[in-house]
N, C-alpha and C positions, 0 to 999 in steps of 0.2 A: 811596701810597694804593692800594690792593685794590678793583677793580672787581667788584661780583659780578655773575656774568653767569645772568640767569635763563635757565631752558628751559621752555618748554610743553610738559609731558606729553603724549603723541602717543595721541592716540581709539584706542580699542580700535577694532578692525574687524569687524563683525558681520556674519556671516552669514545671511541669513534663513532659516528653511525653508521658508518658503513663498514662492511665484512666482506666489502670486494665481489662477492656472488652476488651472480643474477636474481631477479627475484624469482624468476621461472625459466626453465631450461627447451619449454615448447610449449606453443599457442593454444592448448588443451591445459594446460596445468594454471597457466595465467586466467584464462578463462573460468576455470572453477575456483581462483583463489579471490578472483574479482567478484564472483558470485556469492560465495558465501559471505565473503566482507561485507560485500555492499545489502546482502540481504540483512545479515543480524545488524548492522548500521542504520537500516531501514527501519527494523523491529524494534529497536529503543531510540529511534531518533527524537523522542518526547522528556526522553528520561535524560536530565542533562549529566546523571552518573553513573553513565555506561562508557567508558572507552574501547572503540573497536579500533586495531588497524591491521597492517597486512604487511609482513616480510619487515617489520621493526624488532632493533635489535632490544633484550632486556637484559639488563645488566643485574643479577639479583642480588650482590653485595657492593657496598663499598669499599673502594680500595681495592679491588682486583677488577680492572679491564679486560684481561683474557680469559673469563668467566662471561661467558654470552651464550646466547641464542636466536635468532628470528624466526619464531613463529610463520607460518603461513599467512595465519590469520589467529590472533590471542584478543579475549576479550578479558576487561579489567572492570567487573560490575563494580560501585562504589568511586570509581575516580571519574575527575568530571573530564567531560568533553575536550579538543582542542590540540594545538600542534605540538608535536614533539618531534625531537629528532632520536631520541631513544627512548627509553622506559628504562629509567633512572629507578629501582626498586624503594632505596629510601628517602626518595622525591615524594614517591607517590605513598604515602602512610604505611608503607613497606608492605603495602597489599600488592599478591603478587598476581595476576592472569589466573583467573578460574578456569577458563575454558581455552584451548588450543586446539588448533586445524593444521593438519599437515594432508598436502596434496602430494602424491608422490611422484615420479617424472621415471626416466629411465635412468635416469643418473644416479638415481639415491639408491644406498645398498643398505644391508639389512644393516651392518655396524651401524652407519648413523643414526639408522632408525634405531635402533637401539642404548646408542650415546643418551637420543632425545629422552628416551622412556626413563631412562636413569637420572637426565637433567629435573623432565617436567616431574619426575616422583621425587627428588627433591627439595625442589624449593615450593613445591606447596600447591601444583596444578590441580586442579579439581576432577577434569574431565579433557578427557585426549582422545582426538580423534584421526584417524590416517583413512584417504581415500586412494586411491587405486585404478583411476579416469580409465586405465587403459585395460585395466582387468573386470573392473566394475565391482570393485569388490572394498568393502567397508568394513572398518574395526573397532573397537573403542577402549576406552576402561572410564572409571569411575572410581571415586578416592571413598573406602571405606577402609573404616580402623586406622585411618592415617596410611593406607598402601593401595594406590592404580591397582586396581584390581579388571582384568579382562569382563567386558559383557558379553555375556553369552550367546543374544540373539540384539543383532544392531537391527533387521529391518524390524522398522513398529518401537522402536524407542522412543522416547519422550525424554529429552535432556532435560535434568530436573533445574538447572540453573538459565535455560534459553527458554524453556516448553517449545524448544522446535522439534517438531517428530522427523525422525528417518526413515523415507521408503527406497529399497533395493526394487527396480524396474528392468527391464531389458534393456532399457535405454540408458539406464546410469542412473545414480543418486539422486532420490530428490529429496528436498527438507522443505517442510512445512510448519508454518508459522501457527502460533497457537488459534489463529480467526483462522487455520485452513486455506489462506493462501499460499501456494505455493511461491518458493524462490526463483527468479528469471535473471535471466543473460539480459543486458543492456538491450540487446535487439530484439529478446521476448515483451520486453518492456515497452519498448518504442514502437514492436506490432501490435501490445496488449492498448497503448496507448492511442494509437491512431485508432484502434477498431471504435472503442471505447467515443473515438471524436466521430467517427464516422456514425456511429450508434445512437449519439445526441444530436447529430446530424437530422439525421432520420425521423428522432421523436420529433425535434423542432418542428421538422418539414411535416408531419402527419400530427402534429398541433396546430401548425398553420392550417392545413387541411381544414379539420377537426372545424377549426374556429371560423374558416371561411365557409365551411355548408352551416353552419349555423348561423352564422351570420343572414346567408342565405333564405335558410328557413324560416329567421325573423322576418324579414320583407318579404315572404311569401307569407307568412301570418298574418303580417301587417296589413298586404293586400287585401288578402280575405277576407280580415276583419273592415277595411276600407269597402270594399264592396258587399260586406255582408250592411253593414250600416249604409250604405248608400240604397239597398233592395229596402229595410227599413224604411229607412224616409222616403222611397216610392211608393211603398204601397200605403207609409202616412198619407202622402200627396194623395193617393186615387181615394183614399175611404175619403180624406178633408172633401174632394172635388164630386163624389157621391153623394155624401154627404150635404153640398151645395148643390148638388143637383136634386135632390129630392129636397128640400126647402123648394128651391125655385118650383117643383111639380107643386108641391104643397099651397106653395103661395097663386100660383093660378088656377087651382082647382076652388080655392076658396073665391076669387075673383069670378070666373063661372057660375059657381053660388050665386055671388050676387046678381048676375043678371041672370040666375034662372033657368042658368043651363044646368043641367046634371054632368060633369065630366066622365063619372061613369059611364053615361050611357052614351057616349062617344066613341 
């Protein structure tokens, strides 16, 4: 007799995307997570494999769901573009985020920041970054020898995987793109943008200029030349009509001849 031996089907395991927190805890924190996002977003938006996003969870094994993190903003150079609802580790060629931004709020205490430093030094982060909006004050490390290792001096860094350089300012961080653009807030953008229209505005308008005194200039040439060739064939006309006037003397002086006048002596 044949025992058949059932098996239970084994649960899918699900990933959430979501980890129930906010993405930012205040309008200053959202502000520079949307900034840098959208700026290194900006800086490889050619490169169809660069994935950037902002507050997605990444899951860096299979098989354990309570094994996460969301980044601020993680960048994944080598994977291509496009939606996700997480960052599925061996989805993606089990390449894991080189690059991570954490903005910090008032909320965050040094534990977690320190969980992070232990998370991102193990699975494989390249370069970690923590800003400080409210202190102004910026950190980093860099993965040498296989261990995040602290940067020394973050203003005038050059990330060797972004070339965006770091400048500490009075006014807060700024990161600049390897052409030296600086990163902008949506609304730096859309004043850089208007000026920008106002400024093509402008040249149009002072090319129209431009092309109407010239225009001008031609019909004032034009006249010139019309009446410098008009002064020509008048004074063609006065030599022609001299010219027939001394024939005409000519021709009556010789008629005088004939009969014997001298018109000289007239």
């Amino acid at each position: 007799m044949v025992t058949e031996i059932k098996t239970t089907p084994k649960t899918p395991i699900i990933y959430p995307e979501s980890d129930g927190q906010p993405m930012a805890e205040n309008t200053e924190q959202f502000r520079w997570i949307v900034t840098i996002q959208g700026g290194i977003d900006a800086l490889f938006k050619d490169d169809p494999n660069v994935f950037v996003a902002g507050d997605l969870l990444w899951y860096p094994l299979e098989g354990n769901n309570k094994l996460r993190v969301a980044p601020d903003v993680m960048v994944a150079l080598g994977r291509p573009k496009g939606k996700r609802g997480s960052y599925l580790q061996w989805q993606e060629n089990n390449i894991a985020p080189q690059v991570v931004f954490e903005v910090l709020s008032p909320g965050n205490t040094l534990t977690e920041m320190a969980k992070k430093l232990e998370f991102y030094q193990r699975y494989g982060v390249e370069e970690y970054y923590i800003y400080d909006p409210d202190k102004i004050d910026c950190c980093g490390w860099i993965r040498t020898e296989n261990q995040l290792t602290l940067i020394e001096t973050i203003n005038g860094w050059i990330s060797p995987r972004l070339g965006v350089r770091f400048e500490i300012s009075e006014s807060g961080l700024e990161l600049y793109r390897p052409d030296g653009r600086k990163f902008s807030t949506y609304i730096e953008l859309e004043s850089d943008r208007q000026q920008a229209e106002e400024r093509a505005q402008q040249e149009a308008e002072r090319a129209q200029q431009e092309a109407e005194r010239a225009q001008r200039e031609a019909e004032r040439a034009q006249r010139e030349a019309e009446r410098a060739q008009q002064e020509t064939e008048r004074a063609q006309q006065e030599a022609e009509r001299a010219q027939q006037e001394a024939e005409r003397a000519n021709r009556l002086a010789e008629k005088l001849r004939e009969l014997g006048i001298d018109p000289d002596a007239m």
